[in-house]
C-alpha positions as CSV (number, residue, x, y, z in Angstrom):
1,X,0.0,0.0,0.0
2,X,1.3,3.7,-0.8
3,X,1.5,5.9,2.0
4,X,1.8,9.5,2.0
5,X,4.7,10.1,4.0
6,X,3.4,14.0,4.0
7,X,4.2,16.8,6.6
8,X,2.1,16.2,9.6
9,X,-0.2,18.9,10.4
10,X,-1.7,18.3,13.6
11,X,-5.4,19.3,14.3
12,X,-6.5,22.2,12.3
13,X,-9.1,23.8,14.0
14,X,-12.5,25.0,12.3
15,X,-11.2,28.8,12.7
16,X,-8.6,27.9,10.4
17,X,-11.3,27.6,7.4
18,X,-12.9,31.2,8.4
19,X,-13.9,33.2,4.8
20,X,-16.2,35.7,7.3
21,X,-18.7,35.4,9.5
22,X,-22.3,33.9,8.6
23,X,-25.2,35.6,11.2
24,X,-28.3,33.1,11.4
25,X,-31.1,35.4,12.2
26,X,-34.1,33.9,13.4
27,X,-37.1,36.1,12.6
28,X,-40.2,34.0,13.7
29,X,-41.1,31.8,16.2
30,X,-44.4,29.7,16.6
31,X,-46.6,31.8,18.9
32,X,-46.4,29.4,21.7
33,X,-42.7,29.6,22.3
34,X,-42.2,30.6,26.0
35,X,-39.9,33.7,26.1
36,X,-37.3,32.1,28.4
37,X,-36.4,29.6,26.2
38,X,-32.9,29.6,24.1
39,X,-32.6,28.3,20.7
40,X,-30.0,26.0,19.3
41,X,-28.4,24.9,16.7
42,X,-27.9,21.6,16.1
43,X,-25.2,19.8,13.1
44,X,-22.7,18.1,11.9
45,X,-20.6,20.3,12.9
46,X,-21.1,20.1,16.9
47,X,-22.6,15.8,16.4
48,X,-26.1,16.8,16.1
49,X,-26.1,18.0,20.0
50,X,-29.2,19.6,20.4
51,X,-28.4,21.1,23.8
52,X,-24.7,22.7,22.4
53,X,-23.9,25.8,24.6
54,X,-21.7,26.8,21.6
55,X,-24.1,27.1,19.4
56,X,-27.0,29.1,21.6
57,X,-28.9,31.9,20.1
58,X,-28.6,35.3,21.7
59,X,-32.3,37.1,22.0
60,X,-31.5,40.9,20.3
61,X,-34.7,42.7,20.7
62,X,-37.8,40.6,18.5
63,X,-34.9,38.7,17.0
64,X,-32.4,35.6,18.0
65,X,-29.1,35.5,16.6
66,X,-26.0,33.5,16.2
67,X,-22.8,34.1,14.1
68,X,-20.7,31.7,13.3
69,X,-17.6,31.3,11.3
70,X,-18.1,30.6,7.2
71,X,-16.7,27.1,5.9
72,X,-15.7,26.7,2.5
73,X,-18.6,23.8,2.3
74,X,-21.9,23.6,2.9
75,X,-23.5,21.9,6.0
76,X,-27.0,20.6,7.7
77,X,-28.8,21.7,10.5
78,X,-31.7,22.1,12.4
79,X,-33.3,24.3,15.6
80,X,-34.1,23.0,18.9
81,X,-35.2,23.9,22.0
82,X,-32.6,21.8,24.0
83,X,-33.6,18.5,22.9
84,X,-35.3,16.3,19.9
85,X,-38.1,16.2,21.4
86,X,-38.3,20.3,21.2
87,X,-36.5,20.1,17.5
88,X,-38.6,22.7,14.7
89,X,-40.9,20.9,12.9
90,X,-43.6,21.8,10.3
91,X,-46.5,24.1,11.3
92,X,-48.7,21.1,11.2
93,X,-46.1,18.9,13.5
94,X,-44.7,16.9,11.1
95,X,-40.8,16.6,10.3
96,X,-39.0,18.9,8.5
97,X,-36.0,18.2,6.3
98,X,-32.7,19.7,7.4
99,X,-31.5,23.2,7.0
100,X,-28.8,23.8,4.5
101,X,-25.9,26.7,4.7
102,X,-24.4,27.1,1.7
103,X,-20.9,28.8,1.4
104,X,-20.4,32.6,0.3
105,X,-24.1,33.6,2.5
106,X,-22.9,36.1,5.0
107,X,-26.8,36.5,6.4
108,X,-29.3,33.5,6.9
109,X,-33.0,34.2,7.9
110,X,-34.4,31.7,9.6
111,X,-38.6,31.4,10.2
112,X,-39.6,28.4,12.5
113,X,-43.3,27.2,11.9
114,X,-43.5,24.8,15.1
115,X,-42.0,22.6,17.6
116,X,-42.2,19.0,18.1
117,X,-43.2,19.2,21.7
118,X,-46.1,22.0,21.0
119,X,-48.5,18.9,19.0
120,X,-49.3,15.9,20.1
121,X,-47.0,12.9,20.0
122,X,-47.5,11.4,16.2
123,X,-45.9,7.9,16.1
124,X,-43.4,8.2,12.7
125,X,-43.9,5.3,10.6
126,X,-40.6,2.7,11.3
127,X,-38.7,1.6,8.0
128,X,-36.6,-0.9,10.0
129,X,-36.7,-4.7,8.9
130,X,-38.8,-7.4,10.7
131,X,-35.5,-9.0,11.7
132,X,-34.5,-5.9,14.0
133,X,-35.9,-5.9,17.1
134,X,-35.2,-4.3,20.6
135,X,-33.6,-6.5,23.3
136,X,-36.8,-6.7,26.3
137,X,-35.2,-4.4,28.3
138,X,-32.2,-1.6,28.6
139,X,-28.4,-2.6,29.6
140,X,-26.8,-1.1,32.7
141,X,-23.2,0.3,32.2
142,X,-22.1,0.1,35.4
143,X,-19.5,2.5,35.6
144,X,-21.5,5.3,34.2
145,X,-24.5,4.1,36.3
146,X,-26.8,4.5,33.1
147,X,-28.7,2.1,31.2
148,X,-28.8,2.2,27.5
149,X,-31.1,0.5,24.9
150,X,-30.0,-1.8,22.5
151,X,-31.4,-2.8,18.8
152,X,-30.0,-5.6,17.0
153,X,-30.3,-7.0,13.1
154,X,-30.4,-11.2,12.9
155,X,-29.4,-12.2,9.2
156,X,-32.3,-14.2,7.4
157,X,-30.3,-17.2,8.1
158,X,-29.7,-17.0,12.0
159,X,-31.9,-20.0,12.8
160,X,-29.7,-22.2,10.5
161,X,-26.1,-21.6,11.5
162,X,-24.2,-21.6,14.8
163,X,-21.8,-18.8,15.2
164,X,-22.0,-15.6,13.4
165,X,-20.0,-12.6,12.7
166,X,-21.0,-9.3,14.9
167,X,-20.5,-5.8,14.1
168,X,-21.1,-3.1,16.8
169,X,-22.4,0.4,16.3
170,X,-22.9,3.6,17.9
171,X,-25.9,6.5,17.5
172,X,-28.5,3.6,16.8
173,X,-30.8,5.8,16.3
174,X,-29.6,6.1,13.1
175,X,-29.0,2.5,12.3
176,X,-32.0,1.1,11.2
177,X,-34.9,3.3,11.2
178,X,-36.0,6.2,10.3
179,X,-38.2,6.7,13.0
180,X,-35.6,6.8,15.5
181,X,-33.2,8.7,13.6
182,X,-31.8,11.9,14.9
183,X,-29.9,12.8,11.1
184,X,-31.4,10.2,8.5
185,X,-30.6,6.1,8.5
186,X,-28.3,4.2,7.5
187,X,-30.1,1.4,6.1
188,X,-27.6,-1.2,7.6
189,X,-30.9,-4.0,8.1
190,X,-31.3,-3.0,4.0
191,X,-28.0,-3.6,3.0
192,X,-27.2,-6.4,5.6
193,X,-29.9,-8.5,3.2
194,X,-29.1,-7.5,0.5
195,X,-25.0,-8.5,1.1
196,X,-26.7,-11.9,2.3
197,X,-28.9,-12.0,-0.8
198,X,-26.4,-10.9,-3.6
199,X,-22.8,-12.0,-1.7
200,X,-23.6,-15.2,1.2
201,X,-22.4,-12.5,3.5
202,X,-24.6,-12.8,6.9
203,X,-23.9,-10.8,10.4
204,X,-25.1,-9.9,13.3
205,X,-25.9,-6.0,13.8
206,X,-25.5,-4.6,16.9
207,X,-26.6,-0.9,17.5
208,X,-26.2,1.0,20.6
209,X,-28.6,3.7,21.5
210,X,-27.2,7.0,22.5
211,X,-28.2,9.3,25.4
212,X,-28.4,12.5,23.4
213,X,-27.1,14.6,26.7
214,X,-23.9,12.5,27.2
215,X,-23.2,11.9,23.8
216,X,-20.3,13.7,23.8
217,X,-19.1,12.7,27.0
218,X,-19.7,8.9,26.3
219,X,-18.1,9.5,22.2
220,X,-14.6,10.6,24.1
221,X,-12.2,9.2,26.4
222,X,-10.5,12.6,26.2
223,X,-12.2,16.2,27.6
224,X,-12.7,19.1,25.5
225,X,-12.1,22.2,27.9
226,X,-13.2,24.5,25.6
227,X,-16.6,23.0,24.7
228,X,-17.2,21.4,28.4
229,X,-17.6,18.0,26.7
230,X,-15.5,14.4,26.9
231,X,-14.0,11.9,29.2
232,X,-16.6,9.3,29.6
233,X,-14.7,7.8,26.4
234,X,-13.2,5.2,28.8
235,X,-16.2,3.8,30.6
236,X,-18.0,3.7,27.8
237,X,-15.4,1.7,26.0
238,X,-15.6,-0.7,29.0
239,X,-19.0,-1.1,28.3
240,X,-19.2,-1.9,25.4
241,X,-16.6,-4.2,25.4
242,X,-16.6,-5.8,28.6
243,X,-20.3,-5.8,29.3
244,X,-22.3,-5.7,26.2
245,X,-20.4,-7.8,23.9
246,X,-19.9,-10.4,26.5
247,X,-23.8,-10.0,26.8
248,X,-24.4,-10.6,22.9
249,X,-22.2,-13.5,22.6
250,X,-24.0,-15.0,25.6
251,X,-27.5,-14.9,24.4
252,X,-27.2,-14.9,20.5
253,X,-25.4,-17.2,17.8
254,X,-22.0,-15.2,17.5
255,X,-18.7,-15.9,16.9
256,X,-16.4,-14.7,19.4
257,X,-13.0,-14.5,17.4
258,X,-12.0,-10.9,16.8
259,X,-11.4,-10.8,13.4
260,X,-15.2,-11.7,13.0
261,X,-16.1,-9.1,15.3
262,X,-16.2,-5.1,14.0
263,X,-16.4,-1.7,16.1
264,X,-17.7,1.0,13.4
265,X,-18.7,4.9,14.3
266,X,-19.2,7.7,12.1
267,X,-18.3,11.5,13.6
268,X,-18.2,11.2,17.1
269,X,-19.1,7.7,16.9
270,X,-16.0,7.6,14.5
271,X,-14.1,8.6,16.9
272,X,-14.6,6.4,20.0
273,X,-14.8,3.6,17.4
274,X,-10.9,4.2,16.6
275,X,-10.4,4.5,20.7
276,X,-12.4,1.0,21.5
277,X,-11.0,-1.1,18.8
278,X,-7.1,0.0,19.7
279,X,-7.4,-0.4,23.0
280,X,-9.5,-4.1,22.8
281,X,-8.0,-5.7,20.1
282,X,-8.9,-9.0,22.0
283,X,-12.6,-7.7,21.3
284,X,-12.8,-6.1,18.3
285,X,-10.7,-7.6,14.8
286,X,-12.0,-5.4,12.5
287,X,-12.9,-1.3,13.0
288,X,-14.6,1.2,10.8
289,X,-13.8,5.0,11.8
290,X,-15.8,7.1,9.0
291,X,-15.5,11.0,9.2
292,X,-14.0,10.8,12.6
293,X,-14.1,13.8,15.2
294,X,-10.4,14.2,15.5
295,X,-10.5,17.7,16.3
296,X,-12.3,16.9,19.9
297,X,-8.6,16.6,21.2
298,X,-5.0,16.0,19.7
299,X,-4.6,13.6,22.3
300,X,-6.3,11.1,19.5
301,X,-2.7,11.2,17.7
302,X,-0.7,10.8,20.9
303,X,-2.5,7.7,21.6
304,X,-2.5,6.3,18.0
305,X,1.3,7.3,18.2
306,X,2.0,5.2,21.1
307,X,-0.2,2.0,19.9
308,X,1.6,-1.3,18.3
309,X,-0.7,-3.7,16.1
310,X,-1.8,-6.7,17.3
311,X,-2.5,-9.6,15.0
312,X,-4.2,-9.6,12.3
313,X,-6.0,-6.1,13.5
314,X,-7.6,-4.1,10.4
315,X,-8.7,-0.6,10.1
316,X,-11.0,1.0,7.5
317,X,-10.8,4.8,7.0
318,X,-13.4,7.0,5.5
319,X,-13.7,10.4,4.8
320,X,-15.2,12.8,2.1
321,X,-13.8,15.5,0.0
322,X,-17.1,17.8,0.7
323,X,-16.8,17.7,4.7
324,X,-13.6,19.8,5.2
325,X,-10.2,20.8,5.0
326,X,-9.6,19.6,8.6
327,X,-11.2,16.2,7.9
328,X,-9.3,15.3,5.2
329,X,-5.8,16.6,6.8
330,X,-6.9,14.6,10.1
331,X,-7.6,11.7,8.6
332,X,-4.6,11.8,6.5
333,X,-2.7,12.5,10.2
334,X,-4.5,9.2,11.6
335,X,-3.5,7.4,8.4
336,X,0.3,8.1,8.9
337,X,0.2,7.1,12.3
338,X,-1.3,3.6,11.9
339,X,1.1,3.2,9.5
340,X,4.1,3.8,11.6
341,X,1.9,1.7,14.6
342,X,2.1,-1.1,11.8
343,X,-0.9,-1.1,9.8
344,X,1.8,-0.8,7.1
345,X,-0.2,-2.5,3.9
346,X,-3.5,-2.6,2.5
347,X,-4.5,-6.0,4.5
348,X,-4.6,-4.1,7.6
349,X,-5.4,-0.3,6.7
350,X,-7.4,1.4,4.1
351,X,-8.5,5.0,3.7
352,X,-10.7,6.2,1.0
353,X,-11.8,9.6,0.5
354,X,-14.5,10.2,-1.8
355,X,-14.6,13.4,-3.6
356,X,-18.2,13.8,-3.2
357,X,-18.2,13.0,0.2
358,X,-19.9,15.0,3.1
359,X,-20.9,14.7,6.8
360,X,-23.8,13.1,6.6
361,X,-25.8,9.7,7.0
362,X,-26.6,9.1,3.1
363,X,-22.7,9.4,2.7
364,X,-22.1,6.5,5.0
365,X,-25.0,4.6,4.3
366,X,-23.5,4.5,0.8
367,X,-19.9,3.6,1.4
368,X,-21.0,0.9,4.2
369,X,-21.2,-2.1,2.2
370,X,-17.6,-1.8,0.9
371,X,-16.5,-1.2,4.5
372,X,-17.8,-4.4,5.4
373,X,-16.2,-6.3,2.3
374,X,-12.9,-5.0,3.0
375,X,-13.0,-5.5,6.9
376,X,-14.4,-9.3,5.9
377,X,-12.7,-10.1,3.6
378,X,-15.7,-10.4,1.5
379,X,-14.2,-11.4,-2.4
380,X,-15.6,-9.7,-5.4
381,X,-17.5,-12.4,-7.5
């Protein structure tokens, strides 16, 4: 495999891609909105946290405003009220898609038509599979003293075979079902059959529920100071790894092996995917980091730097051209040091960065399947 032996950057913070700044101006609100309430922003930029200090409104007379630094892309959002279940929504309740900034608009006007806690609860229709289904009840994590719900995919085949492979994956919200979702679905239960129908390829799909509020707390073993987020990484990791996945390979038909067991995470998820599967190789064979959070903290390369592979370990990178300057430079960063950890040849590390690319759900729904080939090994026909 040809690496880029390029100058190392480092992190490059957001402020580095600053044009000017962009003032999001929000003229109307639905008539019901209390006047104590602050407004947020949520988007890929801060993991879809809809409670993101950062990104807080300030009330200016009749008007709330934010201003933010311009990126040379453009990027999703939406308004909240501190939480999804007081996100905008349509003026008769239902969901609206998500906001757009384009690059090169110095002003955006912003009307809100309603919120999603001002109508009555309206069940959205579920697009996930028969075969995924909730476990009966949540999972403690006992060193965060939480619980957390869990929603797994069984392959059409699971009552013929005895062990299968397992993959693992954060914000499950957004795994299966657009109901649940928080930023648009993957479509892993789609493409799961369709790898089984079209390739022989069958798995276990394991999809871990966030808590919205510790989201970015749980998503990094490292704290941000500046944003007031982080650190829970660790126990989190312990979870997952010591508690749930000896739970799953209990109670279902999986194969315990490593190599047959994957750890995948986009964003934030990306992030404390790259974190579990280096520090429990014994756990997790194969790990998918797509459009990972490296800015949180630089102390992502330190550890990387300090890490040896172990076995037969692989790593799959992903990234898109459209998300950022930073993204691509990190991930470039995180590619180098694998390489010097050992992931020095395409069996054990890939990166792919599609020109196209951008920092969202449809992206990664799109490049999961090869993901999965690559980290099992799965032959073209």
């Amino acid at each position: 495999m040809k690496v880029k032996f390029l100058l190392v950057m480092g992190l490059v913070h957001l402020a580095s891609l600053i044009n000017a700044q962009v003032v999001f101006i929000v003229d109307s609100l639905p008539a019901k909105t209390r006047t104590d309430d602050t407004i947020f922003m949520a988007s890929e930029f801060n993991g879809w946290n809809p409670h993101d200090t950062r990104m807080a409104f300030t009330r200016q007379g009749k008007h709330f405003v934010l201003e933010l630094p311009q990126v040379k892309d453009t990027f999703e959002y939406k308004l909240s009220r501190g939480s999804w279940q007081k996100v905008e929504v349509s003026s008769n309740g239902k969901d609206v898609r998500n906001r757009i900034c384009f690059p090169g608009i110095d002003t955006v006007r912003i009307t809100v038509q309603g919120w999603r806690d001002m109508f009555e609860v309206v069940q959205r229709k579920s697009t996930a599979s028969p075969n995924v289904r909730f476990l009966p009840s949540t999972l403690e994590m006992k060193k965060l003293n939480r619980r957390r719900a869990i929603r797994l995919y069984l392959p059409p085949n699971y009552n013929q075979r005895l062990q299968f492979p397992v993959i693992y994956m954060h914000d499950g919200q957004n795994v299966f079902d657009e109901a649940t979702s928080f930023a648009g679905e993957w479509r892993v239960d789609e493409i799961m059959d369709s790898l089984y129908s079209n390739r022989g390829f069958a798995a276990i799909v394991v999809a871990i529920y966030n808590d919205s509020k510790e989201r970015l707390n749980e998503y990094s073993p490292w704290r941000n100071d500046s944003l007031g987020f982080g650190g829970n990484g660790d126990d989190y990791a312990y979870f997952v790894a010591k508690e749930l996945k000896p739970f799953i390979d209990k109670n279902f038909r999986t194969n315990p092996d490593p190599k047959f067991n994957a750890i995948i995470g986009s964003s934030m998820g990306g992030l404390i995917s790259l974190y579990i599967g280096l520090k429990y190789p014994e756990a997790f064979g194969r790990v998918g980091v797509f459009s990972p959070s490296l800015w949180f903290s630089p102390k992502v390369f330190d550890y990387v730097s300090k890490y040896k592979r172990k076995g037969e370990h692989k790593v799959y990178l992903l990234a898109g051209g459209k998300e950022s300057e930073s993204m691509v430079n990190d991930i470039k960063t995180l590619e180098y040091h694998l390489y010097k950890a050992g992931y020095s040849d395409e069996d054990y590390l890939k990166l792919k960065i599609s020109p196209d690319g951008r920092h969202a759900e449809w992206f990664w729904s799109r490049e999961f399947p090869e993901a999965i080939e690559y980290l099992f090994d799965i032959k073209s026909e």
